[in-house]
Structures are given as structure tokens and as C-alpha cells.
C-alpha positions as a Markdown table, in Angstrom:
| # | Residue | x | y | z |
|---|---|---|---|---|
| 1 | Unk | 0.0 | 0.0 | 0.0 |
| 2 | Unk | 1.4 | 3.8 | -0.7 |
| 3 | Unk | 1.8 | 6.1 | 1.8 |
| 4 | Unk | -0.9 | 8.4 | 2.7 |
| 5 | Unk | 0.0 | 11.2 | 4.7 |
| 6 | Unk | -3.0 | 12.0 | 7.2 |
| 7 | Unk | -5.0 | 13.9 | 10.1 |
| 8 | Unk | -7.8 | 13.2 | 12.2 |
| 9 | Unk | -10.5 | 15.9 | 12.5 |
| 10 | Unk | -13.0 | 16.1 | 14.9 |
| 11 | Unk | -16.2 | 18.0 | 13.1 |
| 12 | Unk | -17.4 | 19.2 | 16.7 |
| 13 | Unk | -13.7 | 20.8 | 17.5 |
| 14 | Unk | -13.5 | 22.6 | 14.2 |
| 15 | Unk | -17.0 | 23.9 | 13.9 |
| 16 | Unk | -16.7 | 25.3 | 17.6 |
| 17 | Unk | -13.5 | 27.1 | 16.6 |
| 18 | Unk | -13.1 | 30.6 | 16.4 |
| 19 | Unk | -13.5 | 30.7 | 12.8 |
| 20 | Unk | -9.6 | 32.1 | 12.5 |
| 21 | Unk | -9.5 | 29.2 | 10.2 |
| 22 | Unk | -12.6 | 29.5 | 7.5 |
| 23 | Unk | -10.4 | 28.5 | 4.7 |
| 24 | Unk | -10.2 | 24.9 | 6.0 |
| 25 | Unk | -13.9 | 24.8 | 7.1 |
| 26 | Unk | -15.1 | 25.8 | 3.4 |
| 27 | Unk | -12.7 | 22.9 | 2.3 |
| 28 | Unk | -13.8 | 20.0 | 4.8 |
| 29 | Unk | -17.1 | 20.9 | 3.7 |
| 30 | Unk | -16.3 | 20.8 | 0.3 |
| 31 | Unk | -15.3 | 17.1 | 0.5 |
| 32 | Unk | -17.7 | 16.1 | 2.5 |
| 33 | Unk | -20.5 | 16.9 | -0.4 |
| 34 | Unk | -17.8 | 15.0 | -2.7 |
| 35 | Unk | -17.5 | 11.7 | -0.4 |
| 36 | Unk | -18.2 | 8.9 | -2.0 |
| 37 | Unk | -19.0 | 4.9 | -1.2 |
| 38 | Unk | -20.8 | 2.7 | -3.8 |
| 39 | Unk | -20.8 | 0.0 | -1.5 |
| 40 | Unk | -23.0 | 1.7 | 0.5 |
| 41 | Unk | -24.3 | 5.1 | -0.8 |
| 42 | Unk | -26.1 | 5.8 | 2.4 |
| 43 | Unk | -23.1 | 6.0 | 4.4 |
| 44 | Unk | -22.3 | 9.2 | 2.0 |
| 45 | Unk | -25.5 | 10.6 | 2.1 |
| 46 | Unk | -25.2 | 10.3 | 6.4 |
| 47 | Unk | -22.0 | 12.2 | 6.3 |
| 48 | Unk | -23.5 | 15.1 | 3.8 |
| 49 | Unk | -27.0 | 15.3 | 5.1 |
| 50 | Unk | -26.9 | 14.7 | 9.0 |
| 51 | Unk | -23.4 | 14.8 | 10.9 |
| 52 | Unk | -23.4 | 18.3 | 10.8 |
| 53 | Unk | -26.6 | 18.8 | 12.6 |
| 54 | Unk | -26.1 | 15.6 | 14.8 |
| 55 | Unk | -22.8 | 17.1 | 16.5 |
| 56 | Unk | -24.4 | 20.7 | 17.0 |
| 57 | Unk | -26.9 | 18.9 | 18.8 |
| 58 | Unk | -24.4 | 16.8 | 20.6 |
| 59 | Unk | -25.8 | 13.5 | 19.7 |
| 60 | Unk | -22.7 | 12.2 | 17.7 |
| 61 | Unk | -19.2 | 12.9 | 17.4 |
| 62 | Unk | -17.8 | 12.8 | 13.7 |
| 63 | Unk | -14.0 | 12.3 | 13.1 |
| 64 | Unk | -12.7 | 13.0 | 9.3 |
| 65 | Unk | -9.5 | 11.3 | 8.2 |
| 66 | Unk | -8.0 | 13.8 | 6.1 |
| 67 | Unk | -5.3 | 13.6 | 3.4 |
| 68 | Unk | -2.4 | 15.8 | 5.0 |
| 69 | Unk | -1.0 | 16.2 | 1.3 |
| 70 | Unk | -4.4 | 16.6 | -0.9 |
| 71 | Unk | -6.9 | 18.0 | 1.9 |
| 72 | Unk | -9.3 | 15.2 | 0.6 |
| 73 | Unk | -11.3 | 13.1 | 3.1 |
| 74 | Unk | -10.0 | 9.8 | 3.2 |
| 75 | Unk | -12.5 | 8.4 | 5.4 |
| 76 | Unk | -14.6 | 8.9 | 8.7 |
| 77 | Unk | -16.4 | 7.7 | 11.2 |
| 78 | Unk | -19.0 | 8.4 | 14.2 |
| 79 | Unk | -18.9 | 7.9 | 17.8 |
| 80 | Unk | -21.7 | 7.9 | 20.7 |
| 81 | Unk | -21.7 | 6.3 | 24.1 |
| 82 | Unk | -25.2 | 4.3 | 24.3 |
| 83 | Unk | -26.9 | 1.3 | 26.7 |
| 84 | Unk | -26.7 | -1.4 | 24.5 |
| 85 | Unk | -29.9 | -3.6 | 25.8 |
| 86 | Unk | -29.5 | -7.1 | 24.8 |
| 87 | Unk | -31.8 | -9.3 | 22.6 |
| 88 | Unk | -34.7 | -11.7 | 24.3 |
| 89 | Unk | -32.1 | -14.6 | 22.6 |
| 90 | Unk | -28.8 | -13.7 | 24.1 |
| 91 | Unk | -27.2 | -16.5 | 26.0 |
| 92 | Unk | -25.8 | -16.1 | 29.7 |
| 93 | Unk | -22.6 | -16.6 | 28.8 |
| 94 | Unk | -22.3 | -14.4 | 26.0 |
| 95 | Unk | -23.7 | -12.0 | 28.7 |
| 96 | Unk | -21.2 | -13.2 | 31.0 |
| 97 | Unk | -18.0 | -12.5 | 28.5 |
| 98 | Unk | -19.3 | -9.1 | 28.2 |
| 99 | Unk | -19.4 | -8.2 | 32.0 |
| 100 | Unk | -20.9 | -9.8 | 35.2 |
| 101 | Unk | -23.1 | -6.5 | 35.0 |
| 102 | Unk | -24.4 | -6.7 | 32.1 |
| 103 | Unk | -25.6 | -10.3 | 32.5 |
| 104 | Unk | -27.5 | -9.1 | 35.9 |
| 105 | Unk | -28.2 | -6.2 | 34.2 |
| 106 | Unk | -29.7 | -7.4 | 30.6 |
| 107 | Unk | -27.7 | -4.4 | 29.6 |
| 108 | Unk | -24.1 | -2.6 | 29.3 |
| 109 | Unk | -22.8 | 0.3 | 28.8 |
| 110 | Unk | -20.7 | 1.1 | 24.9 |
| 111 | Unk | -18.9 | 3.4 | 22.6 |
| 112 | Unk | -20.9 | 2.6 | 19.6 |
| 113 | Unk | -19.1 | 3.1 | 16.7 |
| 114 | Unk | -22.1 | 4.4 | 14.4 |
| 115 | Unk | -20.3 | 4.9 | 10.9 |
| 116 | Unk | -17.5 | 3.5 | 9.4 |
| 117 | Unk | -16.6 | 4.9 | 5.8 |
| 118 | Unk | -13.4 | 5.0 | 3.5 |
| 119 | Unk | -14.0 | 7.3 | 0.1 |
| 120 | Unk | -14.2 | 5.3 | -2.8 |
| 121 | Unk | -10.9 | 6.6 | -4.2 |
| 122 | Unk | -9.0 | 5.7 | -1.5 |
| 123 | Unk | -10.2 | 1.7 | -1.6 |
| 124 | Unk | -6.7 | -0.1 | -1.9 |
| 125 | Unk | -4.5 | 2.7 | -0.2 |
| 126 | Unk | -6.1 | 3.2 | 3.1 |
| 127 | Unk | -7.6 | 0.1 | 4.7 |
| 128 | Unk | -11.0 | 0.3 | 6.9 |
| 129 | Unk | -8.4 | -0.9 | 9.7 |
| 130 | Unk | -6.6 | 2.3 | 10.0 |
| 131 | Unk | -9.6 | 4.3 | 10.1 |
| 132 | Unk | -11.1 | 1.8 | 12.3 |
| 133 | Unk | -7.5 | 2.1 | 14.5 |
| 134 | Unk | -8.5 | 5.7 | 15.3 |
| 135 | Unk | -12.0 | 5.0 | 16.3 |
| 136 | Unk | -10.0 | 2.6 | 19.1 |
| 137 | Unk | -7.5 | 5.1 | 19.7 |
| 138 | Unk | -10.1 | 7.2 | 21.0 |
| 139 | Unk | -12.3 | 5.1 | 22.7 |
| 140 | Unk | -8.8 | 3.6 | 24.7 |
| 141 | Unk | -8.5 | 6.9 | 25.6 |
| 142 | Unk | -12.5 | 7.3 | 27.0 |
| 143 | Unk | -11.3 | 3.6 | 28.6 |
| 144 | Unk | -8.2 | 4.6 | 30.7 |
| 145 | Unk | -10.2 | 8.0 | 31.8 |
| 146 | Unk | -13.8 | 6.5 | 32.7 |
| 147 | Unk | -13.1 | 2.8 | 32.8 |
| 148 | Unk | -16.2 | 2.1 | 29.5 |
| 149 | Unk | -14.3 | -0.7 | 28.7 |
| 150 | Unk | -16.3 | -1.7 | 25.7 |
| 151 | Unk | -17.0 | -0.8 | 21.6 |
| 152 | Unk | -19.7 | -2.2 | 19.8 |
| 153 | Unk | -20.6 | -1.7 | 16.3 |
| 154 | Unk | -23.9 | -2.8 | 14.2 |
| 155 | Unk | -24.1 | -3.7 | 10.3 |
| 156 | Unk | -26.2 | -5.2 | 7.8 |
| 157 | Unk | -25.2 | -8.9 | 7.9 |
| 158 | Unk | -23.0 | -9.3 | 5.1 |
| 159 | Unk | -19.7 | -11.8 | 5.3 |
| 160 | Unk | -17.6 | -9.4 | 3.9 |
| 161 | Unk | -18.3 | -6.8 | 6.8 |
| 162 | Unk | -18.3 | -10.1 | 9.4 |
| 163 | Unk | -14.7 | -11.0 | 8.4 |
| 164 | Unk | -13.7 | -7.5 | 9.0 |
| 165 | Unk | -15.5 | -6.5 | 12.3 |
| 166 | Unk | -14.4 | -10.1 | 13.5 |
| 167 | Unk | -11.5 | -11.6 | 11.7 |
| 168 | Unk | -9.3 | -8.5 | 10.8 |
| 169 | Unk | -10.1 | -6.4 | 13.8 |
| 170 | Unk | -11.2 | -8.5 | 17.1 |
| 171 | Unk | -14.9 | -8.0 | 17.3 |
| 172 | Unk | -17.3 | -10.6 | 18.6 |
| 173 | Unk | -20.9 | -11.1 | 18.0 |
| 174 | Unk | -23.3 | -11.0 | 20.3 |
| 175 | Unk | -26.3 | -11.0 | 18.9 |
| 176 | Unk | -28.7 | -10.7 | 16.1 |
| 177 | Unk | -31.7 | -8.7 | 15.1 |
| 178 | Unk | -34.4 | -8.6 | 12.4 |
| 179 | Unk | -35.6 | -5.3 | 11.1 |
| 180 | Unk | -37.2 | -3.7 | 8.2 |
| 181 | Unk | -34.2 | -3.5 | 6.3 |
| 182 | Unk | -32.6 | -6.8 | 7.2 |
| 183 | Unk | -31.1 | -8.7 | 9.9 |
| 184 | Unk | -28.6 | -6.7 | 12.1 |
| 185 | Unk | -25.5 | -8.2 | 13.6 |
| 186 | Unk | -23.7 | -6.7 | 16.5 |
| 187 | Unk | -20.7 | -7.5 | 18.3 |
| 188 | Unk | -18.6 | -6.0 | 21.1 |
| 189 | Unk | -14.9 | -5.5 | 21.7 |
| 190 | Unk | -13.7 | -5.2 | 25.6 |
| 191 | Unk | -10.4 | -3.2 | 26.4 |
């Protein structure tokens, strides 16, 4: 893989700046509306139409990978602390693995990684793992301050996104859930 020079932005810390720095606002914004995925169009269309607004309001964090050398978004992802509640299904010991709380208390508490994106022109010079490596970078730094030991992250099943949640990167499932749109796998990862 080439060398791609980055930085990691945090949308919240740049939009609350004192806009000394309007030049690189007008540009993240710029490729954000330019960020692309065809493997899932919907995780552009998050990132243009709704992180914005979401971290104004506090209910996200968004982090942008940026190309130190281009200024080009590389790739992002969101972050949220949440109560993950299990499924009517989950097994006591998969409780039990989690924490000895969360089996007595049916629930635990997570830093759910909510997105997870690389642009399209990117695929094959930075892997989903480095932008992923952030996301744990920051939530090992959450970990060593307020002891929330654990990440969780949701998709679409799809073996493809299974092998790299679980395989490449240490996740494990935990349970399963049917919607609407599909069946939804999550899994957790414990510091």
C-alpha cells in the first residue's frame, strides 16, 4: 500500500473554533459533499446530510481522516456512548463474556461506533483498519479515563463486513436482530 500522509479531524472541535480558520472549514465541507461509497451510498449521504446537525446537537461525534498532502477526506467515522440492551435470545454466557453487569443487568454500557466509511478513491490505499485504529484510539482513551471498557458496532449482515469486524479487527458477536431493512449483527470489543 502507498503512503498516505494523514490527520484526524473532529467536526465538533472545528465547527466550535473561532472561525480564525474558515479557509479549512469551506474545504472540509467541500469534501464532505464529494465523499463517496458505492458499496454503500447511504453512508455518503449520512455524512452530507446529517453529521453536521447531529454534532451541534451533541448527539454524535464525527471524526474525518483527512489527506495531510491533498486535503481530501480519506475516510470517517462516528462515535456515541449508548446502553446497548440485549436481545430476548442472548445466551448467559455471551452476557457473561461481556461483563458480570451486564448479565445481571440485561444491559451494558458502549462506545458505539455508528459509521464507518473510507471514500471510494482511496479503496486499496487506506484500509478500513486504519480508520477503524483511530475510532479505538479514541475510545482507549474514553477507557483509561472513565473505565467504558467496551465498543460495539452494528451492520447489515454481510460476510464481507463479518470477516472484518471479526476476523481482521477482534470484534465478537453477540447477537442478532431482524428489522425492516434486514437482519442486524452486532458484536462487542472489551479493552
Amino acid at each position: 500500500m502507498k503512503k498516505i500522509n494523514h490527520q484526524l479531524c473532529n467536526i465538533f472541535e472545528l465547527t466550535n473554533y473561532e472561525m480564525e480558520d474558515e479557509f479549512l472549514l469551506k474545504l472540509i465541507r467541500r469534501n464532505i459533499s464529494k465523499f463517496k461509497t458505492s458499496s454503500n451510498p447511504s453512508i455518503a449521504s449520512y455524512l452530507q446530510d446529517k453529521a453536521l446537525s447531529l454534532n451541534k446537537q451533541n448527539s454524535i461525534r464525527t471524526y474525518l481522516l483527512i489527506d495531510s498532502d491533498t486535503s481530501e477526506l480519506i475516510g470517517y467515522f462516528c462515535l456515541k456512548i449508548v446502553i446497548i440492551k440485549f436481545e430476548i435470545n442472548v445466551s448467559k454466557n455471551i452476557k457473561k463474556k461481556i461483563s458480570s453487569d451486564a448479565m445481571k443487568n440485561n444491559e451494558f454500557p458502549s462506545l458505539l461506533i455508528t459509521k464507518l466509511a473510507r471514500d471510494d478513491q482511496y479503496k486499496g490505499l487506506v484500509s478500513g483498519k486504519t480508520i477503524l485504529e483511530y475510532a479505538f484510539s479514541i475510545a482507549y482513551d474514553i477507557y483509561k479515563k472513565t473505565a467504558l471498557k467496551h465498543v460495539c458496532v452494528d451492520w447489515y449482515d454481510h460476510f464481507k463486513l463479518e470477516k472484518f469486524y471479526c476476523e481482521d479487527c477482534g470484534f465478537k458477536i453477540f447477537q442478532y436482530r431482524n428489522t425492516d431493512k434486514g437482519k442486524i449483527v452486532s458484536a462487542f470489543y472489551k479493552f
